[in-house]
VOLO-596874 format. One record per residue (C-alpha): residue number from 1; residue in three letters; x, y, z. Coordinates in nm, 4 decimals, always signed. Layout:
BEGIN
@pos = NUM; code = ALA; east = X; north = Y; up = Z
...
END
This chain:
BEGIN
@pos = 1; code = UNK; east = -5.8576; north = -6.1212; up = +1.4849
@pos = 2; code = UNK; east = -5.8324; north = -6.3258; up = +1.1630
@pos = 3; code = UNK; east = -5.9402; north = -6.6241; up = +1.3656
@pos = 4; code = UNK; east = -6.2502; north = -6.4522; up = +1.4659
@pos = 5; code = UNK; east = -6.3500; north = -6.3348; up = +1.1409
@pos = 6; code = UNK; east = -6.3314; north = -6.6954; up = +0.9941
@pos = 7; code = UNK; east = -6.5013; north = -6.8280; up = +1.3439
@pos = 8; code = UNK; east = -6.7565; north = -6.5819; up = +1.2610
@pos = 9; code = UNK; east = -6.8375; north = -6.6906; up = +0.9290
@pos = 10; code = UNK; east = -6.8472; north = -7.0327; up = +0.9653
@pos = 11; code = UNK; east = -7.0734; north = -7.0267; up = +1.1773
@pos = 12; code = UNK; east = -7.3014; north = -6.8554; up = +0.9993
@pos = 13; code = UNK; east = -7.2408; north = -7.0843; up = +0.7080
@pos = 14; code = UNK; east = -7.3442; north = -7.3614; up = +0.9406
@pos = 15; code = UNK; east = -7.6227; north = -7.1350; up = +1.0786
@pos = 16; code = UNK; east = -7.7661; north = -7.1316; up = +0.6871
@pos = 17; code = UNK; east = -7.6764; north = -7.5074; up = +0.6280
@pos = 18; code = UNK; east = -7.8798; north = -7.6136; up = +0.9166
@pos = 19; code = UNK; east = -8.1557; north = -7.3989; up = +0.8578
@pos = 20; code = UNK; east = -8.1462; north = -7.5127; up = +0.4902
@pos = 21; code = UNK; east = -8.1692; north = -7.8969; up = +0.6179
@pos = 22; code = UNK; east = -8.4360; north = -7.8234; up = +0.8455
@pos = 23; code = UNK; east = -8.6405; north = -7.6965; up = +0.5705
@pos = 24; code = UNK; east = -8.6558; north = -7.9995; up = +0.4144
@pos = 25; code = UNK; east = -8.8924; north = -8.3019; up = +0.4810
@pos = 26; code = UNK; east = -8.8278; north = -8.6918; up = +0.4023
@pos = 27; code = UNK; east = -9.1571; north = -8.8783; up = +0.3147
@pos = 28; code = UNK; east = -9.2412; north = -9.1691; up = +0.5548
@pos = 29; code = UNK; east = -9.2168; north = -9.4502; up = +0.2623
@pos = 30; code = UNK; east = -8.8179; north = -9.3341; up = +0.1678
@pos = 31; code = UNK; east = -8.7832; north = -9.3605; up = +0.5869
@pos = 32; code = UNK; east = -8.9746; north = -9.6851; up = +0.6534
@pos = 33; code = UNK; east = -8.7780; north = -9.8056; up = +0.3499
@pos = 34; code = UNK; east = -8.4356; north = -9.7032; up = +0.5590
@pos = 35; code = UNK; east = -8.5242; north = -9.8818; up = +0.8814
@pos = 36; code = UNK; east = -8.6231; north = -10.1745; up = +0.6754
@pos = 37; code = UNK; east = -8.2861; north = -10.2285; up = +0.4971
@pos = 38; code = UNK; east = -8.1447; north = -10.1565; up = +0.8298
@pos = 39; code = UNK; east = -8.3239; north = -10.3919; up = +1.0627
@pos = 40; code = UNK; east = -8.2323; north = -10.6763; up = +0.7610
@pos = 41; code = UNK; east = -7.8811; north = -10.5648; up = +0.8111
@pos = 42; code = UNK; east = -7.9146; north = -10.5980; up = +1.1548
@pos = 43; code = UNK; east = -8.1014; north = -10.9674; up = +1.1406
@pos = 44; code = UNK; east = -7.8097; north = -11.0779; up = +0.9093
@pos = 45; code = UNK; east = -7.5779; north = -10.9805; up = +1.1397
@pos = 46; code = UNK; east = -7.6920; north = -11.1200; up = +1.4449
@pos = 47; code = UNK; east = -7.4698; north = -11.1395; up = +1.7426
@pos = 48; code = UNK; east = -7.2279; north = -10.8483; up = +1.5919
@pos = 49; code = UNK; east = -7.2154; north = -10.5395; up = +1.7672
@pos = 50; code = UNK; east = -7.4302; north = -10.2932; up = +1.5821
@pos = 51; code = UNK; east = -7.2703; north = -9.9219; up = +1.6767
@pos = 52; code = UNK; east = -6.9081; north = -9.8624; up = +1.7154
@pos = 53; code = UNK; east = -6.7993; north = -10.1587; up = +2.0084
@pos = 54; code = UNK; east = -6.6274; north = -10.0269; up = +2.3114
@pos = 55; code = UNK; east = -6.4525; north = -10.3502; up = +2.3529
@pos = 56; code = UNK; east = -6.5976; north = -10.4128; up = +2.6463
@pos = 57; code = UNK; east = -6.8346; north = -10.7382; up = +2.6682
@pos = 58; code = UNK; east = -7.0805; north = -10.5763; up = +2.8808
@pos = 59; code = UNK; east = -7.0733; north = -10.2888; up = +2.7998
@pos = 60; code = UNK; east = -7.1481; north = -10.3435; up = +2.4339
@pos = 61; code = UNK; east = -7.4384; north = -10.5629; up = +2.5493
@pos = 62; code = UNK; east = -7.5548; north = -10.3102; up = +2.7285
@pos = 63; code = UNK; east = -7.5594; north = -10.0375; up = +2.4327
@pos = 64; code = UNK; east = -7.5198; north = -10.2265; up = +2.1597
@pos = 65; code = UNK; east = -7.2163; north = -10.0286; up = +2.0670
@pos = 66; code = UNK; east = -7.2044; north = -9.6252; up = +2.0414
@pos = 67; code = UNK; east = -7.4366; north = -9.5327; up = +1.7993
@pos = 68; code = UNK; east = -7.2674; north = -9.3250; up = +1.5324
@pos = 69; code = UNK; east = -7.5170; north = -9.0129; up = +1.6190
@pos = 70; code = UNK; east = -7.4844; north = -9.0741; up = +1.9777
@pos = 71; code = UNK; east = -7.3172; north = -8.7926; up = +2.2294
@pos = 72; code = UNK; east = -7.1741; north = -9.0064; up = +2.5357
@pos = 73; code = UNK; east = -7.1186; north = -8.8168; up = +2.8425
@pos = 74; code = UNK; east = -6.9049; north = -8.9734; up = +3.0703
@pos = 75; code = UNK; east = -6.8560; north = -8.8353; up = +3.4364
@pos = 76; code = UNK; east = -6.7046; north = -8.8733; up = +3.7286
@pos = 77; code = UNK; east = -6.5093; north = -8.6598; up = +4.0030
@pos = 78; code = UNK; east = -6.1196; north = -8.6170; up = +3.9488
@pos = 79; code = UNK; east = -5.8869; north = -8.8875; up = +3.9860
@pos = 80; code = UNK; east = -6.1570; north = -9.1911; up = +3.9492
@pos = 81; code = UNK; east = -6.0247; north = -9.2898; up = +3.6216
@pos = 82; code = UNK; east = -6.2398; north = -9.1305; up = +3.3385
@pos = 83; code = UNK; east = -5.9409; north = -9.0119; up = +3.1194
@pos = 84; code = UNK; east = -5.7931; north = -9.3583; up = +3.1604
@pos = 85; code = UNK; east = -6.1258; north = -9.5370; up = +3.0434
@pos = 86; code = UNK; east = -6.1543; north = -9.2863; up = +2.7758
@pos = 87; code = UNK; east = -5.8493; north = -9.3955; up = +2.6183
@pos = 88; code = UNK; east = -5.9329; north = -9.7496; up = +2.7175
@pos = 89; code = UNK; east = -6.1997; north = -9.7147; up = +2.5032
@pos = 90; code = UNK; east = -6.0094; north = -9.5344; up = +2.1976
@pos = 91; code = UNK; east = -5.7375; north = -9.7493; up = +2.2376
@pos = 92; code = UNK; east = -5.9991; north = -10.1128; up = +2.1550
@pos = 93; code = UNK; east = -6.1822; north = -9.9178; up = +1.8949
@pos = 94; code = UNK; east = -5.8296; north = -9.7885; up = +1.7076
@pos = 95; code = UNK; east = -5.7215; north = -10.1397; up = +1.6989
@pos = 96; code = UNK; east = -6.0132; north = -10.3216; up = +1.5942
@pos = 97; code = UNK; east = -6.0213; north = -10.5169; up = +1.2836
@pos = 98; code = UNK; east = -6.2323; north = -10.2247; up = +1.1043
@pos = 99; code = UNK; east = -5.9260; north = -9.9952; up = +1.1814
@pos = 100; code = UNK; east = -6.1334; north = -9.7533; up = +1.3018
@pos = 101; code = UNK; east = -5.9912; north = -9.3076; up = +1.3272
@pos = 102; code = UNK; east = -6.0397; north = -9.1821; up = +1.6352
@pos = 103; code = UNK; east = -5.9688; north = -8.8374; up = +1.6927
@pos = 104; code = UNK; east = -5.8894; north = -8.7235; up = +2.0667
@pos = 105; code = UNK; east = -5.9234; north = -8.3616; up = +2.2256
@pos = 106; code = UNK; east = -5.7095; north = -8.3278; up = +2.5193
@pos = 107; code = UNK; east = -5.7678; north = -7.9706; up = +2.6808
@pos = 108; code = UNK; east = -5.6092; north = -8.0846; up = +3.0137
@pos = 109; code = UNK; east = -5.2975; north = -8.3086; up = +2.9733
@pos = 110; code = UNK; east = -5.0273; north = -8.2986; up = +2.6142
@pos = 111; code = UNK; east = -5.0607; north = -8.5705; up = +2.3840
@pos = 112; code = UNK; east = -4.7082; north = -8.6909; up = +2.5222
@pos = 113; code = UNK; east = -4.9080; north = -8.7757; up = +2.8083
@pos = 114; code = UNK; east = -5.1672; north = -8.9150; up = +2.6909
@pos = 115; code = UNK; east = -4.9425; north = -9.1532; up = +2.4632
@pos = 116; code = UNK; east = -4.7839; north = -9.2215; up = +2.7597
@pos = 117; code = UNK; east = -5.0808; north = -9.3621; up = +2.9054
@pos = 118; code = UNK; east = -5.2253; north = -9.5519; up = +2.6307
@pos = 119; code = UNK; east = -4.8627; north = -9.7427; up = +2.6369
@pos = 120; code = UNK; east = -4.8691; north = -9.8345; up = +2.9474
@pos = 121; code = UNK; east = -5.2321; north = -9.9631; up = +2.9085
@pos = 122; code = UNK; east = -5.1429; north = -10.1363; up = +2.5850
@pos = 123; code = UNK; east = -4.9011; north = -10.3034; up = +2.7320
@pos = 124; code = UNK; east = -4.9392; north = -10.3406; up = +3.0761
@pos = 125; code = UNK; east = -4.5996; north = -10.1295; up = +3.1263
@pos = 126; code = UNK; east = -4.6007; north = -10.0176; up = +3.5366
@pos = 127; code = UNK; east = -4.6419; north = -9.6478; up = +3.4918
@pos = 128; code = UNK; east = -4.4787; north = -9.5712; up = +3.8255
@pos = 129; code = UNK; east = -4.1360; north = -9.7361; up = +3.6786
@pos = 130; code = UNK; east = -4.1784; north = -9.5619; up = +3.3686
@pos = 131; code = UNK; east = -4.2737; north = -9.2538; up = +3.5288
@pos = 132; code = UNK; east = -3.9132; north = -9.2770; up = +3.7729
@pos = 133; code = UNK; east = -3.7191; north = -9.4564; up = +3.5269
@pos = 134; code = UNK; east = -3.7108; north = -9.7701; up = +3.6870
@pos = 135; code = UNK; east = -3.8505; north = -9.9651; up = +3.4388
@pos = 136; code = UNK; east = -3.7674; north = -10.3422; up = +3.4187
@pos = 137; code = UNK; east = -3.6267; north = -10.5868; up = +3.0831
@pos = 138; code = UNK; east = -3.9854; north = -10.6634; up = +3.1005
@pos = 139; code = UNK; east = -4.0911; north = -10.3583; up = +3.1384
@pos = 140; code = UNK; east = -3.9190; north = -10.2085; up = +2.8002
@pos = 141; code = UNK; east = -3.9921; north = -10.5413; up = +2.5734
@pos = 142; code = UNK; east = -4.3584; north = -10.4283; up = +2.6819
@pos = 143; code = UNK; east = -4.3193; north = -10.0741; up = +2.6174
@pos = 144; code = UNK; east = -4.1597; north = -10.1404; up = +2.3311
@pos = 145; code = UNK; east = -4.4478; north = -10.3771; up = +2.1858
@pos = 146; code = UNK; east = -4.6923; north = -10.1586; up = +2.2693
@pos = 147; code = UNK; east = -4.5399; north = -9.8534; up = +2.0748
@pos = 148; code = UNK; east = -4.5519; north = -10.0538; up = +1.7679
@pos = 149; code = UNK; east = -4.8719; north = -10.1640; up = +1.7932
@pos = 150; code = UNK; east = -4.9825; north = -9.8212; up = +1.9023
@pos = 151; code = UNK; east = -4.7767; north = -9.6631; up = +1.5479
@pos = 152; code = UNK; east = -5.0275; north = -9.8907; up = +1.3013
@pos = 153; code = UNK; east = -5.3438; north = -9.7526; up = +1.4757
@pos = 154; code = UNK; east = -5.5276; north = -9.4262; up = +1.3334
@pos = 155; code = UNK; east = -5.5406; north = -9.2209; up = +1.6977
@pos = 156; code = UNK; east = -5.5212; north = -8.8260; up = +1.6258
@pos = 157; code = UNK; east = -5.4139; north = -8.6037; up = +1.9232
@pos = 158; code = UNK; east = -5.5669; north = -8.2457; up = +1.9398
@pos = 159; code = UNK; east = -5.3989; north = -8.0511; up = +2.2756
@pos = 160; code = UNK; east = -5.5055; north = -7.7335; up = +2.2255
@pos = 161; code = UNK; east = -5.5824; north = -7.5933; up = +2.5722
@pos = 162; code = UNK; east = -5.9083; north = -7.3659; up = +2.6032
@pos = 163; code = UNK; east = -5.9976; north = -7.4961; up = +2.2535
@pos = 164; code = UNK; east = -6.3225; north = -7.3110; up = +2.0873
@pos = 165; code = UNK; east = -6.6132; north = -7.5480; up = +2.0149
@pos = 166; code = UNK; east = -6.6186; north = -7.4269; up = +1.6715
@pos = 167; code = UNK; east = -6.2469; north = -7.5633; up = +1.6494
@pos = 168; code = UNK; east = -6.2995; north = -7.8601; up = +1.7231
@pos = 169; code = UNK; east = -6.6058; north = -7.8697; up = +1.4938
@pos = 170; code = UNK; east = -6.3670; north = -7.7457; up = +1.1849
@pos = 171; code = UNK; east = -6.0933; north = -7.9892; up = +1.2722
@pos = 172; code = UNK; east = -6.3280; north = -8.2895; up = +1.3094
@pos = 173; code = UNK; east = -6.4519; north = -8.2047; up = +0.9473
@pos = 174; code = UNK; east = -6.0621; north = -8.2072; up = +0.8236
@pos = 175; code = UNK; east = -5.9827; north = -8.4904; up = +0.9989
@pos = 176; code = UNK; east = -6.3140; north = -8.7133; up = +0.8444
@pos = 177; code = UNK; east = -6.1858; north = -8.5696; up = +0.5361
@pos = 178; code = UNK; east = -5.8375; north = -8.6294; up = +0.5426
@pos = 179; code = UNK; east = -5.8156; north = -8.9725; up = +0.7140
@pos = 180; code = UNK; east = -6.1634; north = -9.0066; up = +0.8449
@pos = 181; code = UNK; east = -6.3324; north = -9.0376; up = +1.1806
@pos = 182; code = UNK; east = -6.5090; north = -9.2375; up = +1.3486
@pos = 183; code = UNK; east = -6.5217; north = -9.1903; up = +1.7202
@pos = 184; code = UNK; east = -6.4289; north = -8.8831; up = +1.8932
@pos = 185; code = UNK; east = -6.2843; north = -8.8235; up = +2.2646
@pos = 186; code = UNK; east = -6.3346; north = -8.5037; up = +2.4346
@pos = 187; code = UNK; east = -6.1325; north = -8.4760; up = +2.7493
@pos = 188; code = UNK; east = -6.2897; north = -8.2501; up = +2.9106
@pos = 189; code = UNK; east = -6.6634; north = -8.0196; up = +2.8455
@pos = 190; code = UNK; east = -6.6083; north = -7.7959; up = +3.0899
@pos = 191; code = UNK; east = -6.2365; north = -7.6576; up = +2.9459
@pos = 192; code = UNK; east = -6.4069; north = -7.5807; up = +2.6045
@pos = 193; code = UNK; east = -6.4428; north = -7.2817; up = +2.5119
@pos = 194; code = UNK; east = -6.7625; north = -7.1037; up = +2.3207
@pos = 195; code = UNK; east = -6.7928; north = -6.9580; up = +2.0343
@pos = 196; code = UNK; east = -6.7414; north = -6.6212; up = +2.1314
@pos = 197; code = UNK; east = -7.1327; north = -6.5332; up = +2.0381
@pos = 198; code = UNK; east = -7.3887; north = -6.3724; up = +2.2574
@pos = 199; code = UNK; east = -7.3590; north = -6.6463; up = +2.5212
@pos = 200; code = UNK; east = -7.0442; north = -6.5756; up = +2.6280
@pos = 201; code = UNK; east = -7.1428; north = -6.4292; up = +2.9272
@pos = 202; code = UNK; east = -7.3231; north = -6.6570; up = +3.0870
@pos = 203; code = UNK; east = -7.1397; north = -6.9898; up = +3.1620
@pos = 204; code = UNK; east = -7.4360; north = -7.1902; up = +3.1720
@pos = 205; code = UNK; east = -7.5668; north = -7.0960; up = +2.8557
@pos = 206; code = UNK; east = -7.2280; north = -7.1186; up = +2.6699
@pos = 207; code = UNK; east = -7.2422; north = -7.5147; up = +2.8156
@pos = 208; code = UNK; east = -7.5527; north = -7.5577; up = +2.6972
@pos = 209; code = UNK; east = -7.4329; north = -7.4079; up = +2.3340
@pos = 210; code = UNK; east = -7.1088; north = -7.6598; up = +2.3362
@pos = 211; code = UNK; east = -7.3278; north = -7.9048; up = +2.4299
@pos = 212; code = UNK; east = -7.5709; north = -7.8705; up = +2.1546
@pos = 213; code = UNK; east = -7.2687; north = -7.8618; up = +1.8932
@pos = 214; code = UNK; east = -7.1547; north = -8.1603; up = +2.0328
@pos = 215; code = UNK; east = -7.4324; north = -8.3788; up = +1.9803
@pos = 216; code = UNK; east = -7.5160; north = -8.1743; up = +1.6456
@pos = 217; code = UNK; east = -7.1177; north = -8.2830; up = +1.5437
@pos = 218; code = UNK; east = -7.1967; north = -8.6231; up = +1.6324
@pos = 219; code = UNK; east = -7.5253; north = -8.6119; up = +1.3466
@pos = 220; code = UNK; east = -7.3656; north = -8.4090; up = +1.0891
@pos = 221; code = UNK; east = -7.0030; north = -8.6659; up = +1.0950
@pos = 222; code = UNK; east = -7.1601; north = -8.9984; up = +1.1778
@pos = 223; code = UNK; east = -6.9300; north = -9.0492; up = +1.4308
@pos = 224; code = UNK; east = -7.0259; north = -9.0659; up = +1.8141
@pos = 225; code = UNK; east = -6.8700; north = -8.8506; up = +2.0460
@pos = 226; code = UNK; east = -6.7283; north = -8.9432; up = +2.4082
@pos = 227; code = UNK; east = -6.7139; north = -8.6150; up = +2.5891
@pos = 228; code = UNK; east = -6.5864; north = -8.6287; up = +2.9531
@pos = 229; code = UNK; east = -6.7376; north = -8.4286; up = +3.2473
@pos = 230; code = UNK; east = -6.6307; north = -8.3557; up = +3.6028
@pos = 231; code = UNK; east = -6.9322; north = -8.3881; up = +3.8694
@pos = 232; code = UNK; east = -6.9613; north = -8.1309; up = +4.1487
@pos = 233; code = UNK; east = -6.8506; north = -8.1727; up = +4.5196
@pos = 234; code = UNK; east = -7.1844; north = -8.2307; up = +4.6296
@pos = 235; code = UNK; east = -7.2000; north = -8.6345; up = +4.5524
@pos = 236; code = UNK; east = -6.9100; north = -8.6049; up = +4.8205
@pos = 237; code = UNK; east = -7.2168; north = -8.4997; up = +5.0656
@pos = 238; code = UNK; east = -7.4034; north = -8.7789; up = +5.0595
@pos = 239; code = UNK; east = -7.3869; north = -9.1382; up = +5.2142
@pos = 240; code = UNK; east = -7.4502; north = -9.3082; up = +4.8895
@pos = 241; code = UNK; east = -7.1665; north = -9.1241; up = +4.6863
@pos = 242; code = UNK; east = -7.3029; north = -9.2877; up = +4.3500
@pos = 243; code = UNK; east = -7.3328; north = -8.9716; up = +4.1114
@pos = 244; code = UNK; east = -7.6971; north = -8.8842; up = +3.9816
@pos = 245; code = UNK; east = -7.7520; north = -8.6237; up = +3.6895
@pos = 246; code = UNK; east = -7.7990; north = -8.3287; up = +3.9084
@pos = 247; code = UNK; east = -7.3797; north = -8.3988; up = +4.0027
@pos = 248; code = UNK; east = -7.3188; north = -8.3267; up = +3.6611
@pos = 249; code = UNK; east = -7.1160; north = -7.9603; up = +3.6679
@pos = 250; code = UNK; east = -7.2974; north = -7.7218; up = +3.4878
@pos = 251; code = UNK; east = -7.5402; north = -7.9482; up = +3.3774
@pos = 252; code = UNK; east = -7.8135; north = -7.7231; up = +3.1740
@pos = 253; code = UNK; east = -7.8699; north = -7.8933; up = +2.8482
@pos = 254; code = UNK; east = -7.5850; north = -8.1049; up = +2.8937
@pos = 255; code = UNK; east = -7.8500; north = -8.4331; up = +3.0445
@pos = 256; code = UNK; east = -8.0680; north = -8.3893; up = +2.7702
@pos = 257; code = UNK; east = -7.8255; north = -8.3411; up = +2.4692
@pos = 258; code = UNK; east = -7.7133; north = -8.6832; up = +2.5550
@pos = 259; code = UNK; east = -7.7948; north = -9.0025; up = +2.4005
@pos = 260; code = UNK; east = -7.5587; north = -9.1971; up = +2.6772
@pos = 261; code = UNK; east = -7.4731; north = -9.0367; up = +3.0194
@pos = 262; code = UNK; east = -7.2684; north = -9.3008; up = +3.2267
@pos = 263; code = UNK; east = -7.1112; north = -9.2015; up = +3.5372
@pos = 264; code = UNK; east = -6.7877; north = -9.4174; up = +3.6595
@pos = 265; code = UNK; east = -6.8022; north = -9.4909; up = +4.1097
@pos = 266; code = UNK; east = -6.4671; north = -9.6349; up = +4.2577
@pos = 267; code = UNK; east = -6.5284; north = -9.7226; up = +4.6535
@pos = 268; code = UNK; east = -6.1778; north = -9.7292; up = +4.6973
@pos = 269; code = UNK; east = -6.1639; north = -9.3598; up = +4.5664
@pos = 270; code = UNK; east = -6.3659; north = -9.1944; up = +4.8651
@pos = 271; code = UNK; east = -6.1337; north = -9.4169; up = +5.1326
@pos = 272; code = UNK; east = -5.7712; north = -9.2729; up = +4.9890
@pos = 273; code = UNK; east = -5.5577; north = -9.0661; up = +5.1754
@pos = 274; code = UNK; east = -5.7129; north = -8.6812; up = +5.3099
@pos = 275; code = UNK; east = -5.3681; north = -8.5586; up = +5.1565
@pos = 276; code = UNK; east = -5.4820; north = -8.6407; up = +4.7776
@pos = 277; code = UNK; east = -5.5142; north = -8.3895; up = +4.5393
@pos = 278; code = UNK; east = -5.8778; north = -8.4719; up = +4.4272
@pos = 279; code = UNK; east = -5.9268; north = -8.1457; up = +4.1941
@pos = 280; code = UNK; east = -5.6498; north = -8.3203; up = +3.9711
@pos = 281; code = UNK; east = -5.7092; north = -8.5533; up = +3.7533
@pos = 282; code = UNK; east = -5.3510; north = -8.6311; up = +3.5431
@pos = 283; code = UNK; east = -5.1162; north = -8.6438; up = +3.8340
@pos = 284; code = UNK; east = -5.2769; north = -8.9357; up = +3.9836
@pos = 285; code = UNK; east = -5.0326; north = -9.2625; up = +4.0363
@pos = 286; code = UNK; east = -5.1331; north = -9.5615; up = +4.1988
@pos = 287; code = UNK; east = -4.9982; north = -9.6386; up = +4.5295
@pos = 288; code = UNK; east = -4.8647; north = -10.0264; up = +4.5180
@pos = 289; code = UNK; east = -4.9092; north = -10.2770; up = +4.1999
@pos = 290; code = UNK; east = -5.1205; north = -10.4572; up = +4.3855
@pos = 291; code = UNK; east = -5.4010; north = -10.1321; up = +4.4147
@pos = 292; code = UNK; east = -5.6120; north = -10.2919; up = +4.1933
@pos = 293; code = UNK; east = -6.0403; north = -10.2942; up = +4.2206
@pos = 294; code = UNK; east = -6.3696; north = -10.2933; up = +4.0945
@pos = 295; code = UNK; east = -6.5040; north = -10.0196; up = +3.8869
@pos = 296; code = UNK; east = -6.8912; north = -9.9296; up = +3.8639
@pos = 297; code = UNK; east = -6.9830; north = -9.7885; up = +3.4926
@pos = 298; code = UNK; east = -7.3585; north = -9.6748; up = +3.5832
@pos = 299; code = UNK; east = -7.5791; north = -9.5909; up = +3.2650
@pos = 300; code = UNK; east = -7.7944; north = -9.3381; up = +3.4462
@pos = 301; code = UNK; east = -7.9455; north = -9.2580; up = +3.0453
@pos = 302; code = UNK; east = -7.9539; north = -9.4504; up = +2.7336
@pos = 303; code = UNK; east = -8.1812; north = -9.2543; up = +2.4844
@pos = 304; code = UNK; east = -8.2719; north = -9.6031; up = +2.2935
@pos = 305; code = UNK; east = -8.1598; north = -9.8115; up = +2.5397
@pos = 306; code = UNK; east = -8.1902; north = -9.9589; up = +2.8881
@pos = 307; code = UNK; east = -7.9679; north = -9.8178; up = +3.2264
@pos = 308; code = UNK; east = -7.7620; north = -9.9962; up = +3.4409
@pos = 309; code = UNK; east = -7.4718; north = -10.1002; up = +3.5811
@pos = 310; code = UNK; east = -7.1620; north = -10.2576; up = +3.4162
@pos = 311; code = UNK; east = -6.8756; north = -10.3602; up = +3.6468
@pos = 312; code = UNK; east = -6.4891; north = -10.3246; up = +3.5410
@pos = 313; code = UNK; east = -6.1824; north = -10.4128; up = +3.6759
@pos = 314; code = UNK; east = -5.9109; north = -10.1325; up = +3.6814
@pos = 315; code = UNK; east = -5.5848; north = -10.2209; up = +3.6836
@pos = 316; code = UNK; east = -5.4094; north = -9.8900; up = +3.8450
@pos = 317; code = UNK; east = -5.0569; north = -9.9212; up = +3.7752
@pos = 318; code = UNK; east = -5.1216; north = -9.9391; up = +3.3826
@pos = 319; code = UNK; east = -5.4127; north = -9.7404; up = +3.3829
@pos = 320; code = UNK; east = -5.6143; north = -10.0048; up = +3.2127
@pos = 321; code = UNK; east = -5.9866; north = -10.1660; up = +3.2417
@pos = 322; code = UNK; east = -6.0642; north = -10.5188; up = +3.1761
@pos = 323; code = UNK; east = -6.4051; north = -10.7123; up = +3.1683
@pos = 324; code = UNK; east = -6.4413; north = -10.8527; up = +3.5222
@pos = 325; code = UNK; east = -6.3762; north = -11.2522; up = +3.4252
@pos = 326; code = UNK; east = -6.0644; north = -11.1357; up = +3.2112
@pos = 327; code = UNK; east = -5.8943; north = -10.9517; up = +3.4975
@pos = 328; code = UNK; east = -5.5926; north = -11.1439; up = +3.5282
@pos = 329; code = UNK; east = -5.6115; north = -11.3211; up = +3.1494
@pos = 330; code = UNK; east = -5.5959; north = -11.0345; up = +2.9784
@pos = 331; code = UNK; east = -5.2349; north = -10.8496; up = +2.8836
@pos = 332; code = UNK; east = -5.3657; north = -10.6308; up = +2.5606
END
């Protein structure tokens, strides 16, 4: 009950705050003066990344980094590896030079999990041995490595199942406080919970509500948030099983909150075994080492930017991407 009553009146703070803010206008000279300094910044800085840099060559070409107003949705159906690339991602911008927070919301798996995962990707530890202790000398001067490099990075774990949007809102503003933030990882929309306000019972328009906090988070923090999404069973359907926006689960708003909507396609995922699980997404282990492949990253939207296709390589048994060309150079 307490919970609700201090749910309740934060939001109405923000509710005033916003309204407040919107009230007020900026004159055209103080903003042409902004994008002035910033497209010098930009000139002097040519061949940098401008946004926060995924680590990813092509990706970062593509979108010049996440902006740090930008909300990312990135879908796929279970098991294709979104969760893994997620933390891919967190992982390469928690180690970068800048020592960049990122703060991670895991309403499916624990953050034991998760850690789990982000070891073995750090440092290409087999997470089939690990996972039935029959891990190699290798394998543990890997694991070990990894943990320590893991320790000196600024990666905050959030598993609060069924979490309320207005939760995570409060916590990202502690966390930016505290040890700040820039990137947050929401794993995924569809387990978060709404605010408990007149929306609540319709689905559709509580999605649309976390949605709009998302991206609004994202303005009022600086600090771009990746929020996963599962896709419906209806790309299954068709003969060309890339996803489109209408695959998006309860979509509503959700398309056009987005700055970034990018979509991940595995062929190898639709020609697996009937006797898969494909409604869960954290049990999934690969079958041999050697079940390795190409990954499709499809920007199907990029509010200031242009779509495409970026191609991975995804390395199963550690749960890691790599650019294409680094596929077998690069150990993390």
């Amino acid at each position: 009950e307490l919970d609700t009553i201090l749910n309740d009146a934060e939001r109405r703070i923000l509710e005033l705050s916003s309204t407040r803010e919107s009230d007020g206008f900026k004159d055209i000279r103080d903003v042409l003066g902004d994008v002035y300094e910033n497209a010098e910044l930009l000139d002097q800085n040519s061949g940098q990344t401008p946004g926060i840099p995924t680590g990813y060559r092509d990706l970062d070409q593509m979108t010049a980094g996440f902006n740090r107003n930008d909300l990312i949705i990135l879908a796929a159906r279970p098991s294709v590896g979104k969760t893994a690339f997620a933390l891919n991602i967190a992982q390469k911008v928690a180690t970068h030079e800048d020592h960049f927070s990122v703060g991670i919301f895991s309403l499916e798996m624990g953050a034991d999990q998760l850690a789990t995962r982000m070891i073995c990707s750090s440092g290409n530890v087999d997470s089939n041995r690990l996972r039935t202790g029959m891990m190699t000398e290798e394998d543990w001067n890997r694991f070990t490595i990894a943990v320590g490099k893991l320790s000196r990075t600024k990666i905050f774990i959030d598993d609060t199942p069924g979490i309320r949007i207005t939760d995570i809102r409060s916590k990202c503003r502690r966390l930016k406080q505290e040890h700040g933030l820039d990137m947050i990882v929401i794993d995924y929309l569809q387990l978060i919970s709404g605010s408990g306000s007149r929306f609540s019972d319709n689905r559709q328009q509580e999605v649309s509500e976390i949605s709009r906090t998302l991206k609004a988070i994202a303005r009022e923090l600086e600090c771009p948030v990746i929020a996963l999404s599962q896709l419906s069973r209806g790309v299954e359907q068709r003969q060309d099983k890339r996803p489109m926006m209408s695959d998006i689960r309860e979509s509503g708003s959700i398309e056009q909150d987005a700055d970034i909507v990018a979509f991940l396609y595995r062929d190898d995922y639709y020609n697996r075994g009937e006797d898969e699980d494909e409604d869960d997404d954290s049990n999934y282990e690969p079958q041999t080492n050697d079940d390795n492949g190409e990954i499709e990253i499809i920007i199907a939207k990029q509010r200031n930017g242009p779509t495409g296709t970026v191609k991975l390589h995804f390395m199963k048994q550690y749960n890691k991407f790599t650019d294409i060309d680094y596929a077998h150079a690069d150990f993390g």
